[in-house]
C-alpha positions as CSV (number, residue, x, y, z in Angstrom):
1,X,-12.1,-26.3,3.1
2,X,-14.2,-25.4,6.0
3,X,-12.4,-26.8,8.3
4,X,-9.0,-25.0,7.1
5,X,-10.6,-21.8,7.4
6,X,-11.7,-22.5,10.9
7,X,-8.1,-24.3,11.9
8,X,-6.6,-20.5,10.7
9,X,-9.4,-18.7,12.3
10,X,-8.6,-20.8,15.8
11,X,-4.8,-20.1,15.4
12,X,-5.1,-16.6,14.6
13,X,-7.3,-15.7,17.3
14,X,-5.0,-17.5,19.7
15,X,-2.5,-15.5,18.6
16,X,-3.9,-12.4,19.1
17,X,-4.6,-12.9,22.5
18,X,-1.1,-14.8,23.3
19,X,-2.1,-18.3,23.9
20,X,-1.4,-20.1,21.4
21,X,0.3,-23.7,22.3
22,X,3.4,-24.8,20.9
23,X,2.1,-27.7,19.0
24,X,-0.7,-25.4,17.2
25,X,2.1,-23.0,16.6
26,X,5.0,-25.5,15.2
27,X,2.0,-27.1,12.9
28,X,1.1,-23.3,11.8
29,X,5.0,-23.0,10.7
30,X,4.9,-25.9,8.8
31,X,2.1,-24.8,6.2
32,X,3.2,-23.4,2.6
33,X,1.9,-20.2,2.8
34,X,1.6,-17.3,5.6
35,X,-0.5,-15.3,3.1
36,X,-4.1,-16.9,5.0
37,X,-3.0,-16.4,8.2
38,X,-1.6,-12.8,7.7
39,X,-5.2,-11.9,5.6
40,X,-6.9,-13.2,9.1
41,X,-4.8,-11.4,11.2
42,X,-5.8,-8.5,9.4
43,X,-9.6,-9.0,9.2
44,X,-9.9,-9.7,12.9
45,X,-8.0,-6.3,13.2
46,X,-10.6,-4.8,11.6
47,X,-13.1,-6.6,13.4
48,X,-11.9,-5.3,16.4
49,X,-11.0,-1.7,15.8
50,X,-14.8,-2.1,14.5
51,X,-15.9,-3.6,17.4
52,X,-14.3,-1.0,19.7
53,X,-15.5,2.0,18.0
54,X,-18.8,0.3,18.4
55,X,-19.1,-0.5,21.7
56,X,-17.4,3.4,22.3
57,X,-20.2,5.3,20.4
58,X,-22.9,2.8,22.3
59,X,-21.6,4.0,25.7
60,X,-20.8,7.5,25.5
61,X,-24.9,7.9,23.3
């Protein structure tokens, strides 16, 4: 179970950033369900608008 999390976590994040390989990609397109990898997509979103807002207020205090 772990390890499906993390596989997601690894090809979301590599997609976010634009380097996902093609082989991690064409395995991504072969799963059942987008539903994980669009609910990761959207957590690291937040994560990062988060992050952002974080590091902002840090700097400008």
């Amino acid at each position: 179970m772990f390890s499906r999390i993390w596989q997601i976590f690894q090809s979301t994040l590599a997609a976010f950033f634009g380097v996902q390989s093609d082989r991690n990609r064409t395995q991504d397109f072969q799963t059942n369900s987008p539903l994980p990898y669009i609910v990761m997509g959207i957590v690291l979103a937040i994560v990062l608008v988060v992050s952002l807002i974080l590091l902002v207020g840090q700097v400008l205090s």
